[in-house]
C-alpha positions in Angstrom: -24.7 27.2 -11.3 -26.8 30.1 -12.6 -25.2 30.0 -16.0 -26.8 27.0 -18.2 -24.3 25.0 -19.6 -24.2 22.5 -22.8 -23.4 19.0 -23.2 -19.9 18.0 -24.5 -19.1 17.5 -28.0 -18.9 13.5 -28.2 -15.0 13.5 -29.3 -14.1 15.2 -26.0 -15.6 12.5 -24.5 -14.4 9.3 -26.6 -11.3 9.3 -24.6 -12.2 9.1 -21.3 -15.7 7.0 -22.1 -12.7 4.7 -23.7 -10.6 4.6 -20.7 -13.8 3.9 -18.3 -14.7 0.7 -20.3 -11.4 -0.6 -21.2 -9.6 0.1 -17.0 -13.2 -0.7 -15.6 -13.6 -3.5 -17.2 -9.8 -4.9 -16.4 -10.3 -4.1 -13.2 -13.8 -6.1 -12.7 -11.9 -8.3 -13.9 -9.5 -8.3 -11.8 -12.1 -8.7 -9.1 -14.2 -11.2 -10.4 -12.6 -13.1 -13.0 -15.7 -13.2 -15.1 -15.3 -11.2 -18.4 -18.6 -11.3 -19.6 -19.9 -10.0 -16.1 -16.8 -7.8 -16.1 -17.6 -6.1 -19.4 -21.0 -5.5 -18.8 -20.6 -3.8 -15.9 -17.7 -1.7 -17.6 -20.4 -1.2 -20.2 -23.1 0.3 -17.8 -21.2 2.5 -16.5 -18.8 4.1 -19.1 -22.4 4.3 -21.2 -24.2 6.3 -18.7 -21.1 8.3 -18.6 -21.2 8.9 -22.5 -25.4 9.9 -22.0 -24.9 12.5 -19.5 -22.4 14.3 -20.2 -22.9 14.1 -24.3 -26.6 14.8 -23.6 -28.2 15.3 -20.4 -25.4 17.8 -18.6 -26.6 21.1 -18.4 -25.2 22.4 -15.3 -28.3 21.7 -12.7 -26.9 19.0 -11.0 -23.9 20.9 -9.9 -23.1 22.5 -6.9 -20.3 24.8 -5.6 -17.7 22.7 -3.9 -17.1 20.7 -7.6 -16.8 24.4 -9.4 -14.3 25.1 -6.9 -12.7 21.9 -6.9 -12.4 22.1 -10.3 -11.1 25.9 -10.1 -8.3 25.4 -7.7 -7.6 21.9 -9.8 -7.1 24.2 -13.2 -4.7 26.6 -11.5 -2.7 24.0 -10.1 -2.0 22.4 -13.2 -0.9 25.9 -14.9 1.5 25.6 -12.1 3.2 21.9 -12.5 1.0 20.6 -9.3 -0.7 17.4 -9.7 -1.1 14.2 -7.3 2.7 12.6 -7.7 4.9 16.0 -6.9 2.0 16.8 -4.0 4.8 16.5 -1.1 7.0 18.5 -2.9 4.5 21.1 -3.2 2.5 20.7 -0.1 2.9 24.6 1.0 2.1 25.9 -2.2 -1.0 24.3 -2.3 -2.3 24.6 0.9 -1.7 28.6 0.8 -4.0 28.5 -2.4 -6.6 26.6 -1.5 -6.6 27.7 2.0 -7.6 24.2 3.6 -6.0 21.4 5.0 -8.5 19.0 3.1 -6.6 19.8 0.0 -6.3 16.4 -1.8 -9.2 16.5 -4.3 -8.1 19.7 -5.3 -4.7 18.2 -6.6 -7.1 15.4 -7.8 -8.6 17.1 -10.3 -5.5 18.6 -11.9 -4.5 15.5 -12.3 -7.7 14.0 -13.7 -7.4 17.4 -16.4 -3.8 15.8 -17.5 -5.1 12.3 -17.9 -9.1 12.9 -19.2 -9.0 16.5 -20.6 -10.4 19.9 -19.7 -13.7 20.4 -18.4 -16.2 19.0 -15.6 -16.2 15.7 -16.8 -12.3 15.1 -16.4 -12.9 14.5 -11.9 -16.0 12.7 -12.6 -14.4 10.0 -14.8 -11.6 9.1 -12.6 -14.4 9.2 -9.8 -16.1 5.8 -11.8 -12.7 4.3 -12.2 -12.4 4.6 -8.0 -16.0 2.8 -7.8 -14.5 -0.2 -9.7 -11.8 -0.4 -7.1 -14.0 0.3 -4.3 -16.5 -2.3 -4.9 -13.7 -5.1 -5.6 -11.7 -3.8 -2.1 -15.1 -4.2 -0.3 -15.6 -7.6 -2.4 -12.3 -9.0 -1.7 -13.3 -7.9 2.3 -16.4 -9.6 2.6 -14.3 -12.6 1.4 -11.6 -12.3 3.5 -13.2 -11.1 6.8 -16.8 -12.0 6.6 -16.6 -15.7 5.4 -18.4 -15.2 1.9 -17.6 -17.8 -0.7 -15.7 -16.6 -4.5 -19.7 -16.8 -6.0 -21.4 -14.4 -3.6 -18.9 -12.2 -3.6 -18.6 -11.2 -7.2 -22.3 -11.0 -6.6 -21.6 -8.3 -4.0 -18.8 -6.7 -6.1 -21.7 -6.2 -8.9 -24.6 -5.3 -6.9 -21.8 -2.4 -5.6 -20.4 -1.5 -9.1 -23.9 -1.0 -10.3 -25.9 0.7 -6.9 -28.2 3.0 -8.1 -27.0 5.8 -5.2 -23.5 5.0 -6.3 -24.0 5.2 -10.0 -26.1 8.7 -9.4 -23.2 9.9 -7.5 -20.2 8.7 -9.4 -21.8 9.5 -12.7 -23.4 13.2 -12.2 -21.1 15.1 -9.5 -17.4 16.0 -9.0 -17.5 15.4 -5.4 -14.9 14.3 -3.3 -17.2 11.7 -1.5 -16.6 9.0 -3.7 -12.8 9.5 -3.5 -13.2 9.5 0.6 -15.8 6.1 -0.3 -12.8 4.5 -1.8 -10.0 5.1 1.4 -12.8 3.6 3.8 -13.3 0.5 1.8 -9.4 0.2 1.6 -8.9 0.5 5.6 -12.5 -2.0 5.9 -10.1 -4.4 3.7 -6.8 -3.8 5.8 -8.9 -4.9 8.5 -10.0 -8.2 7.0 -6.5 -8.7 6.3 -5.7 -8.1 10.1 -8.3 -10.8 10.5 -7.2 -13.4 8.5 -3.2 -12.6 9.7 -2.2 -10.6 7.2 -0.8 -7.6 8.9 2.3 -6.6 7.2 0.2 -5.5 3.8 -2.7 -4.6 6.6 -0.5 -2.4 7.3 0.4 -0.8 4.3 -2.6 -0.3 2.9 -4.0 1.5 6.3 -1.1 3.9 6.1 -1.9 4.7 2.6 -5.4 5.1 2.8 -5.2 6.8 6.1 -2.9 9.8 4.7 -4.9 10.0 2.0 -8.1 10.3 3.6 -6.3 12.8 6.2 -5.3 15.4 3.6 -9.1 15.1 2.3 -11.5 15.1 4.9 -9.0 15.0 7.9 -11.9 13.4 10.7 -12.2 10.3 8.9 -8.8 8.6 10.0 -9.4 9.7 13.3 -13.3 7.9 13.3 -11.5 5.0 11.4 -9.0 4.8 13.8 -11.5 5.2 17.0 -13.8 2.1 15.0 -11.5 0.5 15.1 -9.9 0.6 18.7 -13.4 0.1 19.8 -13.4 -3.4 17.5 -10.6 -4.6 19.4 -12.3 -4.4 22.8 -15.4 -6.0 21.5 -13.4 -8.8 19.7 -12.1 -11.8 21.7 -9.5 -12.3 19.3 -8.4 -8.8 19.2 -8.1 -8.4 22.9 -5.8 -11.0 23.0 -3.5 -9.7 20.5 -1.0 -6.9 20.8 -0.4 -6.4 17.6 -3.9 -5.0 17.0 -3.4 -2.6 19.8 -0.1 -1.5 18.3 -1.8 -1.0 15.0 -4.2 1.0 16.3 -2.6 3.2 18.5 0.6 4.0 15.4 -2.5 4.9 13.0 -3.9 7.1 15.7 -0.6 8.7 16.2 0.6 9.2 12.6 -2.7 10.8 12.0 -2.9 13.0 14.9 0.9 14.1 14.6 0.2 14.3 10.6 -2.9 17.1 11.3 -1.1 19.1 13.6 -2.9 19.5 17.3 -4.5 22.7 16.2 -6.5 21.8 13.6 -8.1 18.9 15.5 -8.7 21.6 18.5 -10.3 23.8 16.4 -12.7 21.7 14.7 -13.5 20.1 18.0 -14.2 23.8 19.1 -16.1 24.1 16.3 -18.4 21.3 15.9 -19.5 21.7 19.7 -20.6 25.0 18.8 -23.1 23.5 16.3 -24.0 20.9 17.8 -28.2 20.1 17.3 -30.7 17.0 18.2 -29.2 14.0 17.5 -32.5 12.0 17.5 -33.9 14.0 14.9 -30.7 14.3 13.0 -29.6 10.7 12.6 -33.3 10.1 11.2 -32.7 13.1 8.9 -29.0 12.1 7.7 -30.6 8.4 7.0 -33.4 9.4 5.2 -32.8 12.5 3.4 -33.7 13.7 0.7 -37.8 12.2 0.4 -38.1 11.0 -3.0 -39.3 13.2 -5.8 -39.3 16.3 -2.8 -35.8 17.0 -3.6 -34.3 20.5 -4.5 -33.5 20.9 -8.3 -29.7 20.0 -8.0 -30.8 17.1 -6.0 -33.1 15.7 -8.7 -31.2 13.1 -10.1 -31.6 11.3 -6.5 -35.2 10.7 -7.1 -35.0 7.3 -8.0 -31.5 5.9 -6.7 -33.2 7.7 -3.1 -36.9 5.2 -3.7 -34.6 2.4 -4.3 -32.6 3.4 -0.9 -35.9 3.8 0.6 -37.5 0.7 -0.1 -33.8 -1.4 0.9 -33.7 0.7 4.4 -35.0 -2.7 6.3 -32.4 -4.8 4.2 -30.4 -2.8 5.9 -30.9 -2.8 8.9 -31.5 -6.3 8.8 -27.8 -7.1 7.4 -26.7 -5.0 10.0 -27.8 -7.3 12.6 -26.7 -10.1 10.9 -23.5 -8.9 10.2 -22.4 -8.3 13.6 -24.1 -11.7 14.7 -21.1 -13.5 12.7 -18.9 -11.9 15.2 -16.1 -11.2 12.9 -14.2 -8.4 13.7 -14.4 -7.0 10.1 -18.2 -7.3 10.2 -18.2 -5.4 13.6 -15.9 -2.9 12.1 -18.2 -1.7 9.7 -21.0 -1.5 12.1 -19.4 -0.1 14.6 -17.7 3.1 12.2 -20.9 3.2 10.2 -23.1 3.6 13.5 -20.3 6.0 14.9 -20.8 8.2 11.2 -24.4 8.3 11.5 -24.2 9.8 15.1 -21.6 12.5 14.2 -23.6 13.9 11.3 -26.8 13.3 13.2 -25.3 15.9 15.3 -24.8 18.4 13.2 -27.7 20.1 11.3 -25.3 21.4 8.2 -24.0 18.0 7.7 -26.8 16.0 7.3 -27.2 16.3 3.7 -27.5 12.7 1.5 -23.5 13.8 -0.1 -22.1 13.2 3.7 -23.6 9.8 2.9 -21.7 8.6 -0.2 -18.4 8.3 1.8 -20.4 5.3 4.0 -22.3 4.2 0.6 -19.9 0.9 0.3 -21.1 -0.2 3.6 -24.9 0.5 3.2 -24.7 -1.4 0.0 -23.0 -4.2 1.6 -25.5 -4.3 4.8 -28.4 -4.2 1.7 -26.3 -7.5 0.3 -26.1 -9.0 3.7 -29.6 -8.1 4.5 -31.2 -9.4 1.3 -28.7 -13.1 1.3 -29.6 -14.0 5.4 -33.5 -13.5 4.8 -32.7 -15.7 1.5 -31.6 -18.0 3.6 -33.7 -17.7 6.4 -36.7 -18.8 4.7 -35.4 -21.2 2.5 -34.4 -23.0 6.3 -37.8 -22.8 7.4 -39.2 -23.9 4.2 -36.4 -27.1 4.2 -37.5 -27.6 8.0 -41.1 -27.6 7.0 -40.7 -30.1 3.9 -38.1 -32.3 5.5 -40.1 -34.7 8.0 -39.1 -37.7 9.8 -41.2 -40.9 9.0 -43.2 -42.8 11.7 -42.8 -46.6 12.0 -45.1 -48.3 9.5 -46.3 -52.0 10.1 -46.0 -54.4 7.8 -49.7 -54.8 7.9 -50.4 -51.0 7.6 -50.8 -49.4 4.0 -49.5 -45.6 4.0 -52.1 -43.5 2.3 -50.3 -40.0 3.0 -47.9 -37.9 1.2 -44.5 -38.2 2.8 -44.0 -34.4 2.3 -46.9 -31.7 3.6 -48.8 -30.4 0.6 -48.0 -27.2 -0.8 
């Protein structure tokens, strides 16, 4: 924005501050069943809502997408529209915002009913959607990767309170973190695949997947592609139909959903800006540099070092991850290598917001990477501590330690 803009008073931000502490923290919860964990993490994160917008916002960390999100969103409500009459209006709205990806738009009407006017309205509702996104993915890892209750409420905090995650959720009205959310639900329909739960699988797929079609329309079809591909490198999903089944009916309802044109012309369209995608997977992994960024981009400075410095976590939980050879963990590596190599196609998409949508499953490869080298060396250490005794004579005195010194 070229205009500089002022914080908010406080009292139009008591209210939805309120509602972030008091629904985040029933929702951790929820989750984790901890209420002094619970509240604390509510506590971060409705306080650093309170700071920036009663104090630090300004207008420089704002881009023009959110102004237009939030545009569209205020005429929309002047006209009745908001996220529970959206099929009943579904023309209307898409003749005024002139895009199929017209979801967020209606989002932030509604977020204007519940939280109040202005730019802070999207951005709350974007924190509740973290909570929920961080439990789905903690209740996943549970289901589908084998972690016990205690490690994942540790995963459902070290998500809640990602620096990359709090940055984005907390500064932008983007529609990242609302896509972010609808990939951790489908990652959790697939861990309830997994563990035989396919009737609710189900469900929540077909939820998440309209959701996500009507807001960045690709992302059902990559989720749906991830996971046909999962099936053929799963034993257990090759051997069962109903898998298939799922996967071809999600493929079809979103394909017939978007229309045939639509997914023609963006095909069209993406081949014709096609780039190196050696150069652009690097750049869509590692952008922005820390403390190189542009001035919007500033607030990435130090949730981007802290990405930085957990890149071979990473990598490292991605390997380990798809070692377990559960077909959730290969789900998420397969749909998060499959991301990276679309936007590392395309120059124009290859800034760090295309990331936030895949943020759940980098922070969960960090939390996978950081556990198995835990564990790894406390093996080796356990192997190199734990010895087996020679046979002493009764004659013979022992004059060594039983355990190698330190």
């Amino acid at each position: 924005m070229a205009t500089t803009l002022h914080p908010f008073p406080i009292g139009q931000l008591i209210w939805p501050a309120a509602a972030i502490m008091l629904v985040g923290f029933l929702l951790s919860l929820w989750f984790t069943r901890r209420a002094g964990l619970s509240l604390a993490v509510a506590a971060v994160k409705s306080g650093l809502f309170l700071v920036y917008f009663g104090f630090v916002f300004d207008g420089t960390y704002t881009f023009f997408d959110d102004w237009n999100y939030l545009r569209f969103g205020e005429q929309l409500l002047q006209n009745g529209v908001g996220v529970f009459n959206l099929m009943h209006n579904y023309d209307y709205v898409r003749s005024t915002v002139k895009s199929a990806n017209l979801f967020y738009y209606v989002y932030n009407a509604s977020a204007i009913v519940v939280f109040g006017q202005g730019y802070f309205a999207p951005v709350a509702a974007n924190i509740l959607l973290t909570f929920i996104a961080a439990g789905v993915l903690a209740k996943a890892a549970r289901l589908g990767l084998g972690m016990s209750r205690r490690t994942s409420i540790g995963l459902f905090v070290f998500l809640a309170l990602s620096p990359s995650v709090l940055a984005w959720s907390t500064v932008a009205n983007l529609k990242d973190i609302l896509v972010a959310t609808g990939t951790a639900g489908v990652v959790y329909a697939v861990a309830l695949v997994e563990g035989g739960r396919t009737k609710r699988a189900v469900v929540i797929a077909v939820i998440c997947g309209l959701v996500l079609a009507v807001t960045r329309f690709y992302v059902p079809l990559m989720l749906g592609a991830a996971f046909g591909i999962t099936v053929l490198c799963s034993r257990h999903g090759r051997r069962n139909p109903w898998m298939w089944l799922a996967a071809i009916v999600a493929l079809a309802v979103v394909v017939h959903g978007l229309g045939h044109g639509s997914i023609g012309g963006a095909l069209h369209e993406f081949r014709s800006r096609v780039g190196n995608p050696l150069t652009g997977v690097v750049r869509f992994i590692a952008t922005p540099i820390p403390f190189h960024t542009q001035p919007n981009y500033a607030f990435l400075n130090l949730p981007q070092l802290f990405f930085w410095v957990m890149l071979p976590f990473q990598f490292y939980g991605m390997v380990a991850a798809w070692r377990r050879r559960k077909m959730t963990a290969r789900f998420m590596v397969i749909y998060f290598l499959m991301m990276t190599l679309l936007y590392g196609m395309f120059p124009t998409l290859q800034g760090p917001r295309h990331r936030v949508q895949i943020e759940g499953l980098i922070v969960v490869f960090q939390f996978i990477g950081v556990l198995a080298l835990m564990r790894n060396r406390f093996r080796r250490k356990r192997r190199y501590l734990i010895v087996t005794p020679r046979p002493v004579h009764t004659d013979e005195t022992m004059h060594h330690e039983p355990y190698p010194a330190a």
